[in-house]
VEXKOLFI-820387 format. One record per residue: residue number from 1; y, x, z of N, C-alpha, C in turn. Coordinates in Angstrom, 1 decimal, padded with zeros to 4 digits. Atoms other than C-alpha are relative to their C-alpha. Layout:
<atom zafi="NUM" n_c2="Y" n_c1="X" n_c3="Z" ca_c2="Y" ca_c1="X" ca_c3="Z" c_c2="Y" c_c1="X" c_c3="Z"/>
...
***
This chain:
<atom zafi="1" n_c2="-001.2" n_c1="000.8" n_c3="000.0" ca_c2="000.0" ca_c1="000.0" ca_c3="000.0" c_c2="001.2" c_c1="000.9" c_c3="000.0"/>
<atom zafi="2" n_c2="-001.1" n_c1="-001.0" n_c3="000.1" ca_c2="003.5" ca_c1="001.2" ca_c3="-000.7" c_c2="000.8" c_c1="-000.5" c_c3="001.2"/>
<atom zafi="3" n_c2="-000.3" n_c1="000.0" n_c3="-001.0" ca_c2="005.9" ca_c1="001.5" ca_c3="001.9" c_c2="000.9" c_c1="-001.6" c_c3="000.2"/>
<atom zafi="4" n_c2="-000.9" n_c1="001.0" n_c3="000.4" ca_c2="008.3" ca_c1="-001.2" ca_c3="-000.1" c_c2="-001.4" c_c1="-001.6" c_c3="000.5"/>
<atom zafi="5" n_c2="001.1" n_c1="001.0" n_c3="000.1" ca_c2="004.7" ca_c1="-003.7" ca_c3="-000.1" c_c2="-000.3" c_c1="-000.5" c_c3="001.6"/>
<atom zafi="6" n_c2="000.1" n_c1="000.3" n_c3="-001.3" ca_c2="004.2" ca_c1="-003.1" ca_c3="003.7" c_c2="001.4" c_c1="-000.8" c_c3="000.8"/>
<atom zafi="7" n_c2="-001.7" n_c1="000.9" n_c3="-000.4" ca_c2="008.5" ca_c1="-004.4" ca_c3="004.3" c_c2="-000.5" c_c1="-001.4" c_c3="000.2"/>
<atom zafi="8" n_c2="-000.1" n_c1="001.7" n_c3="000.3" ca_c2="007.7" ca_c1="-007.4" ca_c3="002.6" c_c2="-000.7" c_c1="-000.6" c_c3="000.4"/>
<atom zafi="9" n_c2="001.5" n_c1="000.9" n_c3="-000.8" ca_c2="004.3" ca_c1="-008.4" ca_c3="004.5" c_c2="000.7" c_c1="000.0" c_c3="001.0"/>
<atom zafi="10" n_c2="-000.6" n_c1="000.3" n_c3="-001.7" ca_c2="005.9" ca_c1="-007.6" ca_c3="007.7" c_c2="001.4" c_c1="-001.1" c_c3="-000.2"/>
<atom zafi="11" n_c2="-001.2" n_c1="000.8" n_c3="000.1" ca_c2="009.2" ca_c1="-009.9" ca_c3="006.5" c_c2="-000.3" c_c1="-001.4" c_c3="000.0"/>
<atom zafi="12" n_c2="000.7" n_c1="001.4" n_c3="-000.1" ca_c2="006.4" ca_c1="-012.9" ca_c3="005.7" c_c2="-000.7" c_c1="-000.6" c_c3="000.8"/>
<atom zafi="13" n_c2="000.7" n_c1="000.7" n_c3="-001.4" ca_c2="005.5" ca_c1="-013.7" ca_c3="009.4" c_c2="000.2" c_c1="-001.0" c_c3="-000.1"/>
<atom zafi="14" n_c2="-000.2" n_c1="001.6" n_c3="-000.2" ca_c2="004.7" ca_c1="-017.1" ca_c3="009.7" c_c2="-000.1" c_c1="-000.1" c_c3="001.7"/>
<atom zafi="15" n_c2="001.2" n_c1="000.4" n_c3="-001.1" ca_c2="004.4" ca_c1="-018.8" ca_c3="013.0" c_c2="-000.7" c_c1="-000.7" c_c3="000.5"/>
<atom zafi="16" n_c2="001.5" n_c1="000.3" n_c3="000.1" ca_c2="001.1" ca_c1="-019.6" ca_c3="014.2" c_c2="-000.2" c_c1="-001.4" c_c3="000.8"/>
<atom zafi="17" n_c2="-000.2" n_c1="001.7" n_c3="-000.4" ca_c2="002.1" ca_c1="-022.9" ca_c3="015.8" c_c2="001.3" c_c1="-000.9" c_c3="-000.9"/>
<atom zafi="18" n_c2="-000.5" n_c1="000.7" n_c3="000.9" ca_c2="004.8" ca_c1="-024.1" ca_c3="013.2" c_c2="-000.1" c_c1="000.0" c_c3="-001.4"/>
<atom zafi="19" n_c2="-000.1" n_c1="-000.1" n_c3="000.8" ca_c2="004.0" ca_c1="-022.6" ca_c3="010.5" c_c2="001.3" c_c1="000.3" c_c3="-001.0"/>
<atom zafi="20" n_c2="-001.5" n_c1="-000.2" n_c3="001.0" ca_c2="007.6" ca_c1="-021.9" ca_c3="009.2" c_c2="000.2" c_c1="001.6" c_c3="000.2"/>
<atom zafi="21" n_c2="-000.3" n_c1="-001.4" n_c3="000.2" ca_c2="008.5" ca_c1="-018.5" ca_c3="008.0" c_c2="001.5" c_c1="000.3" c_c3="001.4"/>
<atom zafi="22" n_c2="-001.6" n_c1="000.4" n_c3="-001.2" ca_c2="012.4" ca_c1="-019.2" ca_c3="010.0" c_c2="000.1" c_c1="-001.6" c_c3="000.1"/>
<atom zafi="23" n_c2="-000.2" n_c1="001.1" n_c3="-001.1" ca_c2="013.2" ca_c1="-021.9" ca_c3="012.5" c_c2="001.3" c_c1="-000.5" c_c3="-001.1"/>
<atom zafi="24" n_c2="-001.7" n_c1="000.2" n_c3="000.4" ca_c2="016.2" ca_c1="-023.9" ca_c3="010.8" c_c2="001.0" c_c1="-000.2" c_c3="000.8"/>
<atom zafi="25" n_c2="-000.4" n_c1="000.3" n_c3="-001.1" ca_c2="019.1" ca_c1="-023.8" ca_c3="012.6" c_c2="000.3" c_c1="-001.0" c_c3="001.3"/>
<atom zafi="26" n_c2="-000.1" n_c1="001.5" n_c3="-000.7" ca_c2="020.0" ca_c1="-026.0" ca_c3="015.5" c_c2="001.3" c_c1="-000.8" c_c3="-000.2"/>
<atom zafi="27" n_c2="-001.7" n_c1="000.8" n_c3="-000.2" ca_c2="024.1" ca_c1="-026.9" ca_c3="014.9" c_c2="-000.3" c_c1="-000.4" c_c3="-001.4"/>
<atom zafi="28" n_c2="000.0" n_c1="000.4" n_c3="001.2" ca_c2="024.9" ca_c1="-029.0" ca_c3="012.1" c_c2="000.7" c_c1="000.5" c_c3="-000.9"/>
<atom zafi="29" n_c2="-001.5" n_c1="-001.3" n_c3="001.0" ca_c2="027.6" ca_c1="-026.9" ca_c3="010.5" c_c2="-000.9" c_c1="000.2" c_c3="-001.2"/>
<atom zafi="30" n_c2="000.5" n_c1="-000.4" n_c3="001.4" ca_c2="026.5" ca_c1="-026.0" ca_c3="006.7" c_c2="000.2" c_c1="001.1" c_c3="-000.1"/>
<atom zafi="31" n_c2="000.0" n_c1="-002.0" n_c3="-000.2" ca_c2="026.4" ca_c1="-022.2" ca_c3="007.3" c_c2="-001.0" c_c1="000.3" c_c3="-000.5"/>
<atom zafi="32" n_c2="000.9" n_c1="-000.7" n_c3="000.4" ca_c2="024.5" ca_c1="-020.1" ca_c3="005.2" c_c2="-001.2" c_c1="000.7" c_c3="001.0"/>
<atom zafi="33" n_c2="001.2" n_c1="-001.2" n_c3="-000.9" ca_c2="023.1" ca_c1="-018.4" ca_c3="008.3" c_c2="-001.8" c_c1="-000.9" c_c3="000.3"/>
<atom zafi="34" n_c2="001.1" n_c1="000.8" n_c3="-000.2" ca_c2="019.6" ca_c1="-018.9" ca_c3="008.7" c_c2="-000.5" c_c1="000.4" c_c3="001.9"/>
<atom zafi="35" n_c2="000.9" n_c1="000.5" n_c3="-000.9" ca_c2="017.0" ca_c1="-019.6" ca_c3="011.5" c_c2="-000.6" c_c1="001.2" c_c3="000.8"/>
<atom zafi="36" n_c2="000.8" n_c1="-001.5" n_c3="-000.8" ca_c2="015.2" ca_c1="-016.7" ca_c3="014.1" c_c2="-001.7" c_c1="-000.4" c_c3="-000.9"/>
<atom zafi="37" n_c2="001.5" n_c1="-000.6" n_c3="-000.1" ca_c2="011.8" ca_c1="-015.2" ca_c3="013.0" c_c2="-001.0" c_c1="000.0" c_c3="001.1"/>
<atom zafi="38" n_c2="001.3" n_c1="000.3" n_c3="-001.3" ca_c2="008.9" ca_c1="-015.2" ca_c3="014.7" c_c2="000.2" c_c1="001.3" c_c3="001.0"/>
<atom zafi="39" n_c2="-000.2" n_c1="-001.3" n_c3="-000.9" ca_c2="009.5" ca_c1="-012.7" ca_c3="017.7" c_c2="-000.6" c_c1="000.1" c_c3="001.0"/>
<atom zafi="40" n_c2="001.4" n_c1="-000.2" n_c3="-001.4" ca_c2="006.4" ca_c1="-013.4" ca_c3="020.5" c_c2="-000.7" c_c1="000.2" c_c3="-001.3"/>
<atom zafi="41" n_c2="001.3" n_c1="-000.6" n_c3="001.1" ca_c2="003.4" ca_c1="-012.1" ca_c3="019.1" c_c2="-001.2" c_c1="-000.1" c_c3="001.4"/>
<atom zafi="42" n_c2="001.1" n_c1="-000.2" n_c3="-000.7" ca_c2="000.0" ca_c1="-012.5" ca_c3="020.8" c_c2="-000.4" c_c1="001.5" c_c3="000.4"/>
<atom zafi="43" n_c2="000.4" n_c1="-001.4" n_c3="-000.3" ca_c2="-001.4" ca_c1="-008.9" ca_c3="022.5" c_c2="-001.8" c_c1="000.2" c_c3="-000.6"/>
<atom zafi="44" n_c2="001.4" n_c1="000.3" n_c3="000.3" ca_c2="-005.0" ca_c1="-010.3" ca_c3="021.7" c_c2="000.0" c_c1="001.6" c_c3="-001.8"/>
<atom zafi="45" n_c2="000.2" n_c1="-000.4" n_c3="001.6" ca_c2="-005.6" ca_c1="-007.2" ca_c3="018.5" c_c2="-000.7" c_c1="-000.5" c_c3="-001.2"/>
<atom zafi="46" n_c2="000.5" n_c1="000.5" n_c3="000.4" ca_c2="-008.1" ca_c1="-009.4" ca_c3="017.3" c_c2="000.7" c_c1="-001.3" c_c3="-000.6"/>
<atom zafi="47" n_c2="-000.9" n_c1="000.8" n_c3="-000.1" ca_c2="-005.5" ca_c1="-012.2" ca_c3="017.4" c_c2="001.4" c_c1="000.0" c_c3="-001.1"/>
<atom zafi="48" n_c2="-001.4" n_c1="-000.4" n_c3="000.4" ca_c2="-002.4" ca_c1="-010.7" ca_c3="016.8" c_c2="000.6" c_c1="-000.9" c_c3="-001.1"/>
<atom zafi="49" n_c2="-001.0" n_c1="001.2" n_c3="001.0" ca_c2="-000.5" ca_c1="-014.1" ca_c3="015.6" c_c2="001.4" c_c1="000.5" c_c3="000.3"/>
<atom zafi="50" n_c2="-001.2" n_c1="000.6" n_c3="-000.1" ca_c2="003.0" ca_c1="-014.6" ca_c3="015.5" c_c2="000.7" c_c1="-001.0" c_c3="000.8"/>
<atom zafi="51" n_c2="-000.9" n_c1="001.0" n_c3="-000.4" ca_c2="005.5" ca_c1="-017.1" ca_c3="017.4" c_c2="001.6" c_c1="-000.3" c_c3="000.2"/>
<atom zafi="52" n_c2="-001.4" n_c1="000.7" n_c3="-000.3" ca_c2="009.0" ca_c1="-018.3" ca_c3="017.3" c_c2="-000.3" c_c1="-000.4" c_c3="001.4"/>
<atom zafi="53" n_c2="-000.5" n_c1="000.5" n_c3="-001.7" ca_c2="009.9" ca_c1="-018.3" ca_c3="021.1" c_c2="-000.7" c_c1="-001.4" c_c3="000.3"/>
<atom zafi="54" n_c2="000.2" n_c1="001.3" n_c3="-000.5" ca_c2="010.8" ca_c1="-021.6" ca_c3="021.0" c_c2="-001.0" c_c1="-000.9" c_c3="-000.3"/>
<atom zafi="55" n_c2="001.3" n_c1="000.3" n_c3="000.1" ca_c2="007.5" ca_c1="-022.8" ca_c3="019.6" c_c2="-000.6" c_c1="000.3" c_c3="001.0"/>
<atom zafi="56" n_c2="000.6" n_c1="-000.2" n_c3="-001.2" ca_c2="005.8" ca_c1="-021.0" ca_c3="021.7" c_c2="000.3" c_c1="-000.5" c_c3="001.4"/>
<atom zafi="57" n_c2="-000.6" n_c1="001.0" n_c3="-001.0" ca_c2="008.0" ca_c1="-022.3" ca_c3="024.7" c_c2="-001.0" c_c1="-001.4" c_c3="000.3"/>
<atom zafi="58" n_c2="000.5" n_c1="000.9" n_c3="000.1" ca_c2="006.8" ca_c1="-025.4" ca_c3="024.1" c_c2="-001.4" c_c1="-000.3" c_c3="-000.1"/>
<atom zafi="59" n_c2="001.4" n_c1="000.3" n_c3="-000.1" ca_c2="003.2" ca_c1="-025.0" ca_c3="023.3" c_c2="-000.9" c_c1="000.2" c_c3="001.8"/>
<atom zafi="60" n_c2="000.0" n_c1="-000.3" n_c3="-001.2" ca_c2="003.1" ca_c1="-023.5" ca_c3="026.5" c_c2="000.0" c_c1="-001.2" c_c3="001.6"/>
<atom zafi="61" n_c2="-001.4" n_c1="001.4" n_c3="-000.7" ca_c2="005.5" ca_c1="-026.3" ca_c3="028.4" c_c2="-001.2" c_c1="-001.4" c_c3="000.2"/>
<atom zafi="62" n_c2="000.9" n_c1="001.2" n_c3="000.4" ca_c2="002.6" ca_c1="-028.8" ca_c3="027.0" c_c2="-000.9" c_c1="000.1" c_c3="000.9"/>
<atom zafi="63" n_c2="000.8" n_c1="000.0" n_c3="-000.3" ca_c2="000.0" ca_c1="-027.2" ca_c3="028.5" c_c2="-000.6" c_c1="-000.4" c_c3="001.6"/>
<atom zafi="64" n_c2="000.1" n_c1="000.5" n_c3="-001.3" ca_c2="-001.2" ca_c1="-028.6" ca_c3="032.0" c_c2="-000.4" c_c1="001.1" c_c3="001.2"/>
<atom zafi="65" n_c2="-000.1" n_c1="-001.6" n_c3="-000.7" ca_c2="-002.4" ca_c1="-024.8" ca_c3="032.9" c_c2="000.8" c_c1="001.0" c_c3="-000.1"/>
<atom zafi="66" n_c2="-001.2" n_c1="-000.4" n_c3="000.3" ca_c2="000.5" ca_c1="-023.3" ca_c3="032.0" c_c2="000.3" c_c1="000.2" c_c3="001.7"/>
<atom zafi="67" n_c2="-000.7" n_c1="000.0" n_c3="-001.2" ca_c2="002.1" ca_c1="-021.3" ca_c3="035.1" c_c2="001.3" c_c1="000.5" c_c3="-000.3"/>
<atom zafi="68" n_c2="-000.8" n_c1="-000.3" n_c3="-000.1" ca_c2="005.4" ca_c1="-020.1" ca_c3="036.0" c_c2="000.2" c_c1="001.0" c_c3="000.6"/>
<atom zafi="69" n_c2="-000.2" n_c1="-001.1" n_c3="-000.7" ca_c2="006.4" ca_c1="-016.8" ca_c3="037.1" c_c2="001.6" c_c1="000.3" c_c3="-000.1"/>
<atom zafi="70" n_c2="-001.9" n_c1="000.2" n_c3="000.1" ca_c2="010.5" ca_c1="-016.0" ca_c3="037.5" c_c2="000.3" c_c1="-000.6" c_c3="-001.0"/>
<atom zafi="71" n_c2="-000.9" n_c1="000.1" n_c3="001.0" ca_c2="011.7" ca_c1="-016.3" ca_c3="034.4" c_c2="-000.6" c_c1="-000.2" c_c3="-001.6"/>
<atom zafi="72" n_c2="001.0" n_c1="000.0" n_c3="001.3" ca_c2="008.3" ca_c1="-016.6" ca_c3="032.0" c_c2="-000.7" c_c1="-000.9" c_c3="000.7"/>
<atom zafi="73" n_c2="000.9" n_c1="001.1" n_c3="-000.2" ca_c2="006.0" ca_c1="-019.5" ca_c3="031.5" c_c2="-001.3" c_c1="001.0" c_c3="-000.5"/>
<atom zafi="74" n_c2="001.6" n_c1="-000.2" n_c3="000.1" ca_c2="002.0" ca_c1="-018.0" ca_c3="031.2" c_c2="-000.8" c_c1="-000.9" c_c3="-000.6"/>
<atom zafi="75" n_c2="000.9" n_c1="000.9" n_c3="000.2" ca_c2="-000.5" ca_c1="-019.7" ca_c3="029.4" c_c2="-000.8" c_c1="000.5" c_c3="-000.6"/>
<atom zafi="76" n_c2="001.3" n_c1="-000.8" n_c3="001.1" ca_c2="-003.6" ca_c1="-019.2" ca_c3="026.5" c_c2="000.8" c_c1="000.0" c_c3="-001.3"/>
<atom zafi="77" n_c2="-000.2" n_c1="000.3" n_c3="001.1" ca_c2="-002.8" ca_c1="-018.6" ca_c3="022.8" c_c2="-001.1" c_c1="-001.1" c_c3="-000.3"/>
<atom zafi="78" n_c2="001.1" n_c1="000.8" n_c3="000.6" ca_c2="-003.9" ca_c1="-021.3" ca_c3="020.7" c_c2="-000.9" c_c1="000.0" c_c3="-001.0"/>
<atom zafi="79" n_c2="001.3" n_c1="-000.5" n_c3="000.5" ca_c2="-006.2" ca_c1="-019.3" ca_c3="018.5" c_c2="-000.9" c_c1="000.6" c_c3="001.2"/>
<atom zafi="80" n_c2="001.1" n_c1="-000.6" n_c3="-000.2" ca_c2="-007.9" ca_c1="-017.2" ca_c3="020.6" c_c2="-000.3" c_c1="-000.1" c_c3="001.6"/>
<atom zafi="81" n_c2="-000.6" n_c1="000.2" n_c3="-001.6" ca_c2="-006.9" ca_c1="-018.4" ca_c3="024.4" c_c2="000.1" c_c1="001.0" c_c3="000.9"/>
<atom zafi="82" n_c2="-001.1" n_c1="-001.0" n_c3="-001.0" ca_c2="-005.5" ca_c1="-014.8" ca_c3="025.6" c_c2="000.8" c_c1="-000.4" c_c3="000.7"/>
<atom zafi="83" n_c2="-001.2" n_c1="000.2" n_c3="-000.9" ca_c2="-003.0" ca_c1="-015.0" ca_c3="028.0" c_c2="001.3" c_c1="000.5" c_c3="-000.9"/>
<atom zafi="84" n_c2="-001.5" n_c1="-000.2" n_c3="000.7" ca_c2="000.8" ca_c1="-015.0" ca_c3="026.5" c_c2="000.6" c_c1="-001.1" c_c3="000.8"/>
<atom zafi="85" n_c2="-001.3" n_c1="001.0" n_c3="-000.9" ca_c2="003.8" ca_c1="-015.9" ca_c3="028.1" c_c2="001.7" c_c1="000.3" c_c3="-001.4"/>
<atom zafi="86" n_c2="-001.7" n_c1="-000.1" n_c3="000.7" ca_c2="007.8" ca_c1="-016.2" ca_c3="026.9" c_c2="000.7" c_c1="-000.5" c_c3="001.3"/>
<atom zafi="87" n_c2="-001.0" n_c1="000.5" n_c3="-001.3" ca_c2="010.7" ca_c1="-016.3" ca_c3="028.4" c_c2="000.5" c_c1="-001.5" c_c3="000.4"/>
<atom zafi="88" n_c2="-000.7" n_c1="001.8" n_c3="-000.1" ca_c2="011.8" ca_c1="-020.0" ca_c3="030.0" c_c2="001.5" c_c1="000.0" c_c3="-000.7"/>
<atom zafi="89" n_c2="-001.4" n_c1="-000.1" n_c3="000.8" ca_c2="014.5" ca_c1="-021.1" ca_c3="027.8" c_c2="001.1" c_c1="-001.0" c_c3="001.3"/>
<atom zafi="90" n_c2="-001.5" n_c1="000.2" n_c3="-001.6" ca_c2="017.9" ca_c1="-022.1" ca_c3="030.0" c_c2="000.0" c_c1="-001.8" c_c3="-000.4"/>
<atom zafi="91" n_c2="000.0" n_c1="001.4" n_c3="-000.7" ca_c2="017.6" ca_c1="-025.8" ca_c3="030.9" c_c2="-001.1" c_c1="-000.4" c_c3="-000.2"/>
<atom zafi="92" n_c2="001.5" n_c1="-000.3" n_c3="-000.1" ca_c2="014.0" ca_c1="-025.8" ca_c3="030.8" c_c2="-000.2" c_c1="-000.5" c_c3="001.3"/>
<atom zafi="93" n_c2="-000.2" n_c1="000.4" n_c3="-001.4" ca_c2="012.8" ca_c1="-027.7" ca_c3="033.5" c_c2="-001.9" c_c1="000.1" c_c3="000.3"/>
<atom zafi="94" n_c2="001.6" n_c1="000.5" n_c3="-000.4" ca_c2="008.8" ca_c1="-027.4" ca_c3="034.9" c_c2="-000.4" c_c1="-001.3" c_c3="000.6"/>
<atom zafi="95" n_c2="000.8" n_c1="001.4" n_c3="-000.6" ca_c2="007.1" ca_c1="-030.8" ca_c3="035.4" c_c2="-000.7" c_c1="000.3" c_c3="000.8"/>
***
């Protein structure tokens, strides 16, 4: 693989609970800017997905084993059920 070939794979992270390359933004403004990339990633090497935070957040948020520790929520990936956490997003409330 050339080094230009390896860019562009690493640029086509999807993530592995929404499937979207980027998040679209959240304000309604018509701004060119786009959306965050996927920036959790599973540690699993066999695994090794992708996640947009806030996906993740949430898949997490859902889950009824899901713990809390300061400032990260803990849970399983939903391929391979490793342990992965993210950070609690700010008004984030635990049920």
């Amino acid at each position: 693989l050339s080094s230009s070939t390896e860019e562009t794979s690493d640029f086509l992270v999807e993530c592995g609970i929404c499937y979207a390359h980027r998040l679209p933004m959240e304000d309604d403004n018509d701004t060119e800017e786009e959306g965050p990339l996927p920036e959790a990633k599973c540690t699993n090497p066999s695994c090794n997905r992708h996640y947009h935070e806030s996906c993740l957040f949430e898949w997490l948020h859902s889950l009824p084993t899901a713990r809390v520790s300061f400032d990260r929520i803990f849970g399983s990936c939903p391929y391979c059920c490793e342990t992965v956490s993210v950070k609690i997003r700010n008004g984030a409330k635990r049920h």
